[in-house]
C-alpha positions as CSV (number, residue, x, y, z in Angstrom):
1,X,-96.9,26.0,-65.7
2,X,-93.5,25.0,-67.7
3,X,-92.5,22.2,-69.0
4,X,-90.1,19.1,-67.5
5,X,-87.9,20.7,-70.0
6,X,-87.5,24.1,-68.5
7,X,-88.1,23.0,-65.5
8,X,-84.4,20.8,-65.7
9,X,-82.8,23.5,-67.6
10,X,-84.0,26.7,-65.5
11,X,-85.4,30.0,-66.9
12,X,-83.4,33.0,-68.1
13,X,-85.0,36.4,-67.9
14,X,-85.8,35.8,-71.8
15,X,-87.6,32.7,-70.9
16,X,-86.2,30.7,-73.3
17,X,-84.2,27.3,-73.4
18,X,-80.8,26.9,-73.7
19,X,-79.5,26.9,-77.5
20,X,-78.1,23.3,-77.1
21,X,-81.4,22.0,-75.7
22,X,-84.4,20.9,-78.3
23,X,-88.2,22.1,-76.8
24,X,-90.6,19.1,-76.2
25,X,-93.3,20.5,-77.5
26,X,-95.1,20.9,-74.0
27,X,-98.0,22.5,-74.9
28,X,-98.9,21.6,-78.3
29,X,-102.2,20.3,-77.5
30,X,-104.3,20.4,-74.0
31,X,-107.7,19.4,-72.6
32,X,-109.5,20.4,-69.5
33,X,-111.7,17.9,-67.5
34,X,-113.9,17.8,-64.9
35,X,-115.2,15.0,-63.5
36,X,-118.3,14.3,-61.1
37,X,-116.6,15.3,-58.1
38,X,-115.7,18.8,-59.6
39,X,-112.2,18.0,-59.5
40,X,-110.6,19.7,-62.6
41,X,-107.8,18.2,-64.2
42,X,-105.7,18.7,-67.3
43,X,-104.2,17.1,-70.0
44,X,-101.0,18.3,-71.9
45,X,-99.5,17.0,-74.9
46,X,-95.2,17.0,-75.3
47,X,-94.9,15.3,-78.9
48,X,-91.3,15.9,-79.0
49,X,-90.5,14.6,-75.7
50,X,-88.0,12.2,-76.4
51,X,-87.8,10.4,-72.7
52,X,-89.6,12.0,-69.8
53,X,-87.7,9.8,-66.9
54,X,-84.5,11.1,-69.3
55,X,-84.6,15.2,-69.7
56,X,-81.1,15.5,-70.6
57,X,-81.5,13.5,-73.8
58,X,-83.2,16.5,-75.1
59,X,-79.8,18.2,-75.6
60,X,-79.1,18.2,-79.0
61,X,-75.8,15.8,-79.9
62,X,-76.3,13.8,-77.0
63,X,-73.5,10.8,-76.7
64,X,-76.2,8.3,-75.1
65,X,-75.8,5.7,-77.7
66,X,-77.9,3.3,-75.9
67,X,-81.2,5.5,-76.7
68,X,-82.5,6.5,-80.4
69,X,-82.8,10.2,-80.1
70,X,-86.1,10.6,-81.5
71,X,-89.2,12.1,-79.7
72,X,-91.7,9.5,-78.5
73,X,-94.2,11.7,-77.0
74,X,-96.0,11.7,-74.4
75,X,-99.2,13.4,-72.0
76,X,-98.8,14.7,-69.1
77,X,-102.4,14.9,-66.5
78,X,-102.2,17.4,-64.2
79,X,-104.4,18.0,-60.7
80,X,-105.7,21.5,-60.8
81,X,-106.9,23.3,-57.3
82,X,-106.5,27.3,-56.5
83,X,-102.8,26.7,-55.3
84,X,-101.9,27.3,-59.6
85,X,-103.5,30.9,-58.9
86,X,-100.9,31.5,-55.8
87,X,-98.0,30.7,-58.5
88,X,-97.8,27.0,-57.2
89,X,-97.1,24.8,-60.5
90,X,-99.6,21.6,-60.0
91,X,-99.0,17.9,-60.2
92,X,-98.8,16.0,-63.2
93,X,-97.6,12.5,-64.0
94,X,-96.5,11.1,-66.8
95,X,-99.4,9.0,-69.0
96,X,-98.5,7.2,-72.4
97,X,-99.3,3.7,-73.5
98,X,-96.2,1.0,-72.7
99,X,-93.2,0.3,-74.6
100,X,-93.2,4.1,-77.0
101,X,-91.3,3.7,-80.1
102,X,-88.6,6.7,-81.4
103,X,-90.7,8.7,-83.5
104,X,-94.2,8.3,-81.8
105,X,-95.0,12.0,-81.1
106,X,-97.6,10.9,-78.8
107,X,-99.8,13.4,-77.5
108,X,-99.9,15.6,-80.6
109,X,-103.4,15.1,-80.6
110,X,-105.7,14.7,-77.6
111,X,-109.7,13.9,-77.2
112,X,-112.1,13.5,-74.3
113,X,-115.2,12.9,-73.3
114,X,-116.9,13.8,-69.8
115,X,-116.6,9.7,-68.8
116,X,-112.9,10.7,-69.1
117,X,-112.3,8.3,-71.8
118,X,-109.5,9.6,-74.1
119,X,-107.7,9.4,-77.5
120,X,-104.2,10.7,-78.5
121,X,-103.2,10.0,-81.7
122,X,-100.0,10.8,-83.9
123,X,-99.3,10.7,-87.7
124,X,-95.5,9.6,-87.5
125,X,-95.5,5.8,-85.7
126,X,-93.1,4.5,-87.9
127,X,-93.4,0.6,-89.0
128,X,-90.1,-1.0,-90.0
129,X,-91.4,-3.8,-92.8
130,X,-88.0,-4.8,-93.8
131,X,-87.9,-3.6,-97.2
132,X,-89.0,0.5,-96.4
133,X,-90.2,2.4,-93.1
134,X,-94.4,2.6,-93.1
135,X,-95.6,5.4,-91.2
136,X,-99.6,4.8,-91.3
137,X,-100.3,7.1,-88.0
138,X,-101.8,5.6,-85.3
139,X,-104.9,6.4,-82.0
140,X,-104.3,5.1,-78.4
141,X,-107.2,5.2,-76.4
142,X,-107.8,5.4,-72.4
143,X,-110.8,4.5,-70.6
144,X,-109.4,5.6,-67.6
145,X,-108.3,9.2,-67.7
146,X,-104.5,8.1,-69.1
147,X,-103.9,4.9,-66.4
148,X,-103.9,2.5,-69.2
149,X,-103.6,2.6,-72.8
150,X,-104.6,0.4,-75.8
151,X,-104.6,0.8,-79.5
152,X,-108.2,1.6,-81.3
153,X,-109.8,-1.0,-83.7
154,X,-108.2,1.0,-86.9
155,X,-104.6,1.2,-85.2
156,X,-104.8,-2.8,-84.0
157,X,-105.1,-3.5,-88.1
158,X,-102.5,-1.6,-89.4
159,X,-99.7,-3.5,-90.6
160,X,-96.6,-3.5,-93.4
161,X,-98.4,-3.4,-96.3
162,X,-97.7,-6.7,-98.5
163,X,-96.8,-7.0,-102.3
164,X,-94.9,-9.4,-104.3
165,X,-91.8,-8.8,-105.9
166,X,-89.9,-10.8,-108.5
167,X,-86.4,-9.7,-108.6
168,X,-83.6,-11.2,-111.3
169,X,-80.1,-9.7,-110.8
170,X,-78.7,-10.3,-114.7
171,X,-74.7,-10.5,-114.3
172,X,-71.9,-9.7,-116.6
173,X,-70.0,-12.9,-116.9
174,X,-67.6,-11.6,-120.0
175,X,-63.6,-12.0,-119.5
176,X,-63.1,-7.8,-119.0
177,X,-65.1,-8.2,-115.7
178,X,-62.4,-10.3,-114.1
179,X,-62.9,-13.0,-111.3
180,X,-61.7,-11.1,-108.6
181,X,-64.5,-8.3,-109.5
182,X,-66.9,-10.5,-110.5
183,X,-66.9,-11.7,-106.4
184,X,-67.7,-8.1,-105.8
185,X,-70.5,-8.0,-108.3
186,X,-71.9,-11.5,-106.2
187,X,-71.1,-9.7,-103.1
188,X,-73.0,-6.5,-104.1
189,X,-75.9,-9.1,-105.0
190,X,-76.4,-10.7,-101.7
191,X,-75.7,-7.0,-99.7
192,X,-79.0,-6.2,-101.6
193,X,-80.8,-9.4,-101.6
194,X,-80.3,-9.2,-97.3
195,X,-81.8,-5.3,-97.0
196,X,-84.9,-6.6,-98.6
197,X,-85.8,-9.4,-96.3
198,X,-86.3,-12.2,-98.9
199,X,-87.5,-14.2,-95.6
200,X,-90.5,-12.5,-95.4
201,X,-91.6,-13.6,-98.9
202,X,-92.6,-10.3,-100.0
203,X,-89.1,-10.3,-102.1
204,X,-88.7,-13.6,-104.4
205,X,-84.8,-13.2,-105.9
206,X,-83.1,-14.7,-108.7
207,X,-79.9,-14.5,-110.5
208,X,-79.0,-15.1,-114.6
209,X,-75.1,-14.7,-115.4
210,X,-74.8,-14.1,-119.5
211,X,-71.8,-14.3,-121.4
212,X,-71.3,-16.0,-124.7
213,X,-74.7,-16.6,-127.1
214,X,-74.2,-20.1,-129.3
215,X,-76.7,-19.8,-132.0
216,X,-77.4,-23.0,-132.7
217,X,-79.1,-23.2,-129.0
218,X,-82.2,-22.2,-128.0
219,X,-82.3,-19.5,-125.0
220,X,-82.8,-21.6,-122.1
221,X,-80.3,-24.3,-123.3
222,X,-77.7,-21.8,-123.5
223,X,-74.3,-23.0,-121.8
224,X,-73.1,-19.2,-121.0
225,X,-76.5,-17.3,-120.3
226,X,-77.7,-19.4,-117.1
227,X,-79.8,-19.3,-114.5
228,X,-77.9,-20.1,-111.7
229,X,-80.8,-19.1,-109.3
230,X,-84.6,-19.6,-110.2
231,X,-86.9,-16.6,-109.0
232,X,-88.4,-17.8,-106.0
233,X,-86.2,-20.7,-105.6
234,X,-84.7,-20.0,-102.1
235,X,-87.1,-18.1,-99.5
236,X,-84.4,-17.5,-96.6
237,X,-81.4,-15.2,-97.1
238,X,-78.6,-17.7,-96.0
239,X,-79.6,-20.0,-98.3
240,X,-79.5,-17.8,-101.1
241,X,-76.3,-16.6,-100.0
242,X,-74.8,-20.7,-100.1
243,X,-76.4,-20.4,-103.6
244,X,-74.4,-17.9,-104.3
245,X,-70.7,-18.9,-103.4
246,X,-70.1,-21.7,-106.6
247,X,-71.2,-19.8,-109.2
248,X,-68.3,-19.2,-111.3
249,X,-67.4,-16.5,-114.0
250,X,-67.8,-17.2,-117.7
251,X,-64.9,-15.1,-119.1
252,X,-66.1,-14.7,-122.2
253,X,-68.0,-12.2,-124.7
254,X,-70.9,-9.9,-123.5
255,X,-74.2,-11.0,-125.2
256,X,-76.2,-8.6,-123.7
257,X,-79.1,-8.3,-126.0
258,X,-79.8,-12.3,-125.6
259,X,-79.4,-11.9,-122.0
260,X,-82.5,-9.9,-122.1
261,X,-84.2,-12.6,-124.3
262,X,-83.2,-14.8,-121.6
263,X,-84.8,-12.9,-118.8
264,X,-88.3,-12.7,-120.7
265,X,-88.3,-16.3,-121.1
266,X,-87.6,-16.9,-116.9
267,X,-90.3,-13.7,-116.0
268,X,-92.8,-15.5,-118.5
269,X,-92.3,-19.1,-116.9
270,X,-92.9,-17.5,-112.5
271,X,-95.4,-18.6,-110.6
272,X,-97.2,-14.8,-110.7
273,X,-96.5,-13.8,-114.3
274,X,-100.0,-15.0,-115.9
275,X,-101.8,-13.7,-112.7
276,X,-100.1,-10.5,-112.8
277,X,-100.1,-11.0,-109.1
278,X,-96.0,-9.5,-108.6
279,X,-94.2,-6.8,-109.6
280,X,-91.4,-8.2,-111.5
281,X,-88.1,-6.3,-111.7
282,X,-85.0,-6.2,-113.4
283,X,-81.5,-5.3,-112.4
284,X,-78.9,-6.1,-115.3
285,X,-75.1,-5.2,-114.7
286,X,-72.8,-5.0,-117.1
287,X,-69.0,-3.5,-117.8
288,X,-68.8,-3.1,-121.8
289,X,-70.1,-3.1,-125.0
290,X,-72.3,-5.2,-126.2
291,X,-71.6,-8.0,-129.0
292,X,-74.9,-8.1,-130.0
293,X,-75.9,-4.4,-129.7
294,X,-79.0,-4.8,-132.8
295,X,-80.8,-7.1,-130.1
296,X,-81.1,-4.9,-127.2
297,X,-83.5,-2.5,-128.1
298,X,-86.4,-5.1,-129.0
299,X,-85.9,-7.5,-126.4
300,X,-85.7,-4.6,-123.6
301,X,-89.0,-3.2,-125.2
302,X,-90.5,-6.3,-124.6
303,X,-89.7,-6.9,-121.2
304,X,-90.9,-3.2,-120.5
305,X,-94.6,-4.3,-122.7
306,X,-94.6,-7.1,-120.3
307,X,-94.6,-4.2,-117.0
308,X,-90.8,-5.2,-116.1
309,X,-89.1,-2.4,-114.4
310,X,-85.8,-2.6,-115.7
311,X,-82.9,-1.2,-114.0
312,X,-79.6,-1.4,-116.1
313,X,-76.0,-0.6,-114.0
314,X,-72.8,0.2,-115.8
315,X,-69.2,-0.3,-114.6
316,X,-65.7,1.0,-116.1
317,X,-65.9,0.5,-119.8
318,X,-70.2,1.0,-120.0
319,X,-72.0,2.5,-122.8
320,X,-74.0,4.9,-122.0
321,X,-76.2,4.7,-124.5
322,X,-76.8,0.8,-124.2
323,X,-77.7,1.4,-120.4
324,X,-80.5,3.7,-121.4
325,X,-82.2,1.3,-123.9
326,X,-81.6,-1.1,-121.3
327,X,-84.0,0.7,-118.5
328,X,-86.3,3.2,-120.3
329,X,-85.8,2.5,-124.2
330,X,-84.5,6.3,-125.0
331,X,-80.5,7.2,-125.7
332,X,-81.1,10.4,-124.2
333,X,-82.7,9.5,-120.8
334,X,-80.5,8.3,-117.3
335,X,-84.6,7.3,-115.8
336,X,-83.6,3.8,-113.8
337,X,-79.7,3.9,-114.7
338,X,-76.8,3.8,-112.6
339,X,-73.1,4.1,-113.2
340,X,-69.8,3.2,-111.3
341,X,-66.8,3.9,-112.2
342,X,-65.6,0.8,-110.8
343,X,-66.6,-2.2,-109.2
344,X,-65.7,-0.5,-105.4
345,X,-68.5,1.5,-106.4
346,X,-71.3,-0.7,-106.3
347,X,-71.8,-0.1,-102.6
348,X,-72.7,3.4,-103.3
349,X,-75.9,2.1,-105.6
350,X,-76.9,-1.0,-103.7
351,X,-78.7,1.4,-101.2
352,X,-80.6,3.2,-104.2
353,X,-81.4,0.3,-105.4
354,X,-83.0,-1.3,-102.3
355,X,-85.1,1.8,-101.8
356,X,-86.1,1.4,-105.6
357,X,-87.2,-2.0,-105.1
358,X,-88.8,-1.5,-101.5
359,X,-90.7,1.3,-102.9
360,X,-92.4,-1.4,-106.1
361,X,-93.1,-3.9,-102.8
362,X,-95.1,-0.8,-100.9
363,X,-96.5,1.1,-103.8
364,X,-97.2,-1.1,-106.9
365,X,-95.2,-0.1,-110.4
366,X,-92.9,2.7,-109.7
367,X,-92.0,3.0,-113.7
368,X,-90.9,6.1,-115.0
369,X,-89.5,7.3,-111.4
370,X,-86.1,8.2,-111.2
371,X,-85.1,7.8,-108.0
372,X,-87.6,6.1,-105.0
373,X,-88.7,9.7,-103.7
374,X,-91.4,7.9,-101.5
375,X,-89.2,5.1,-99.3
376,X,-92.7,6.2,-96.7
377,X,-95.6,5.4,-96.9
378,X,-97.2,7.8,-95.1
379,X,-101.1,6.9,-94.1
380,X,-101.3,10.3,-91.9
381,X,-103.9,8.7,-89.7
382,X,-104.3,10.3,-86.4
383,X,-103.2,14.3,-87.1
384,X,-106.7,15.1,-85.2
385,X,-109.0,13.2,-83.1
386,X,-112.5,14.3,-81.7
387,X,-115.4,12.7,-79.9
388,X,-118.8,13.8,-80.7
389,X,-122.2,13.4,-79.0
390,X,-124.2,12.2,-81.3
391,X,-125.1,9.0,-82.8
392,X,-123.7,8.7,-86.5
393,X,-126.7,8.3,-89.0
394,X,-125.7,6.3,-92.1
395,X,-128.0,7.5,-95.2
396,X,-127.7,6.0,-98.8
397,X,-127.5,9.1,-101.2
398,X,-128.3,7.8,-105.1
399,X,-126.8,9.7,-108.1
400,X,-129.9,11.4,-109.2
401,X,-131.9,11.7,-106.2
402,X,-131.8,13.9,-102.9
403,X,-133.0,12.6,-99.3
404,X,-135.9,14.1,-97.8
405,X,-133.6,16.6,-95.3
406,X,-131.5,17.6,-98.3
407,X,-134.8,18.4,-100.6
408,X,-136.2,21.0,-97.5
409,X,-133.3,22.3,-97.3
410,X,-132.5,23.4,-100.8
411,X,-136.3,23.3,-101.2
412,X,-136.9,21.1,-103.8
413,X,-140.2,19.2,-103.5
């Protein structure tokens, strides 16, 4: 018996595929059924079958643009009768549940049961939640020998996983940034701001631009450190973006250090902040020194004592140094920093910095991670499935005792 695979592509005396064509994985898993009748059939798993009804897509670099060239699996059932011992391959059609997705693997595993009932599961189903990929694993079952599919109970209740995340982008408004950079900076805000998917509310956004500090003032009556955009205040990306277009540079110095005072003051007046219900997150970008370098350290402790992650982004004329007690409170550590050597390079870090922030909406509190090394979430549900013939017993085992079965056993009376 071969494969759809090499059954397209021919056999050399080597028995081996063509170099330029990827193997489907026929084989990887099979069951053997008989039914009442005696009629013997089997079941073969392909998991890296990428389209049964299209064999050439399994040649590696194909140009097919309209298909996403990842395997989605699949199980073949095949009628077994003595013509298979006179060299006569049998028949098998194709069996997976409607509408695959790239990436299934379907039919790495495979269960039965004599009522032909069946389960095929796979670890890599891959979820798109907006913010990150989710790849939970999922089980199909069949009650019907592979006719018709349907997700099991566990599978039907897996879904993006949900979090809250209070995001405040923390702008350089100071005269060295410029206007015509300063549109990139709001640019490079919103291409963020539209990867995570504020409409799904899992994401709550807002924006503080800090120039000049007047003394005299308290924070949140200061002229030139503003919040143009309240956390939370817009929950649909166009919106946001319309919020975004009339805010105007400051030109002036770079308070930095009270812009941080300013950012503890809006996290401590959210919604979530008492309730500890959100992740709150800070991404401050700045293109100098600072005027008031004595006040960063404290007030980007405090946000930190608070559970802030703080992400600090330097452009051009950046101090290193400053960026460090910005995001992790030590001169010597890069942990949550990012640098551009000009404003055209912001694009480069606006996809680290969606990953960073998708990763707090999956996973909780990612500080101290330097990078998001887990953009998914993998579950692994599904890498084996069996059926078993007996009824599960559910027993209540205390601390410091032993049920009556486990006391003969070890023969303890």
């Amino acid at each position: 018996m071969v494969s759809p695979v090499v059954a397209q592509f021919g056999i050399d005396s080597s028995l081996q595929l063509p170099t330029n064509v990827n193997s489907s994985f026929y084989g990887y898993e099979f069951k053997v059924h008989v039914n009442s009748g005696g009629n013997i059939s089997m079941l073969i798993g392909s998991p890296k079958m990428i389209d049964p009804a299209s064999i050439n897509l399994q040649i590696s670099g194909s140009t097919n643009k309209t298909e996403q060239i990842e395997p989605k699996g699949s199980v073949y059932v095949c009628q077994l009768n003595e013509t298979i011992f006179q060299g006569i391959s049998p028949k098998c059609t194709v069996s997976k549940p409607t509408k695959p997705k790239a990436g299934d693997n379907f039919g790495i595993s495979i269960s039965t049961t004599v009522s032909a009932n069946i389960t095929s599961c796979s670890i890599t189903r891959m979820q798109d939640c907006g913010i990150l990929n989710y790849t939970p694993g999922f089980c199909f079952k069949s009650n019907n020998f592979g006719l018709t599919w349907e997700k099991d109970q566990r599978t039907k209740m897996l879904e993006c996983p949900r979090g809250n995340v209070e995001l405040l982008f923390v702008l350089d408004g100071s005269g060295s940034v410029g206007e015509q950079n300063f549109q990139i900076v709001k640019n490079w805000v919103k291409t963020i701001t539209k990867k995570l998917d504020i409409d799904k509310g899992a994401v709550k956004v807002g924006v503080v631009q800090y120039s000049s500090y007047n003394y005299t003032l308290d924070i949140q009556k200061q002229p030139q450190i503003k919040t143009h955009i309240k956390i939370g205040e817009y929950t649909d990306y166009q919106s946001f973006a319309a919020a975004m277009k009339p805010i105007q540079i400051f030109k002036c110095f770079t308070y930095t250090g009270k812009a941080l005072e300013k950012v503890v003051y809006d996290f401590e007046n959210t919604e979530h902040f008492k309730g500890k219900t959100a992740n709150q997150v800070m991404v401050l970008l700045t293109d100098g020194y600072a005027n008031d370098p004595e006040s960063i350290s404290s007030n980007a402790e405090t946000l930190r004592d608070m559970g802030v992650t703080t992400y600090a982004v330097g452009v051009g004329r950046y101090k290193r140094s400053e960026l460090r007690l910005i995001a992790n409170g030590n001169t010597s550590d890069d942990t949550r920093v990012f640098i551009a050597t000009n404003f055209d390079g912001l694009d480069a870090i606006a996809n680290d910095l969606e990953n960073e922030i998708g990763s707090l909406a999956l996973e909780g509190s990612s500080v101290g991670q330097t990078t998001a090394e887990y953009k998914m979430e993998f579950g692994a549900m599904g890498i084996v499935a069996v059926y078993s013939t007996l009824k599960p017993e559910i027993r209540r085992l205390h601390n410091n005792t032993l049920t009556s079965s486990l006391r003969t056993m070890m023969g303890v009376s």
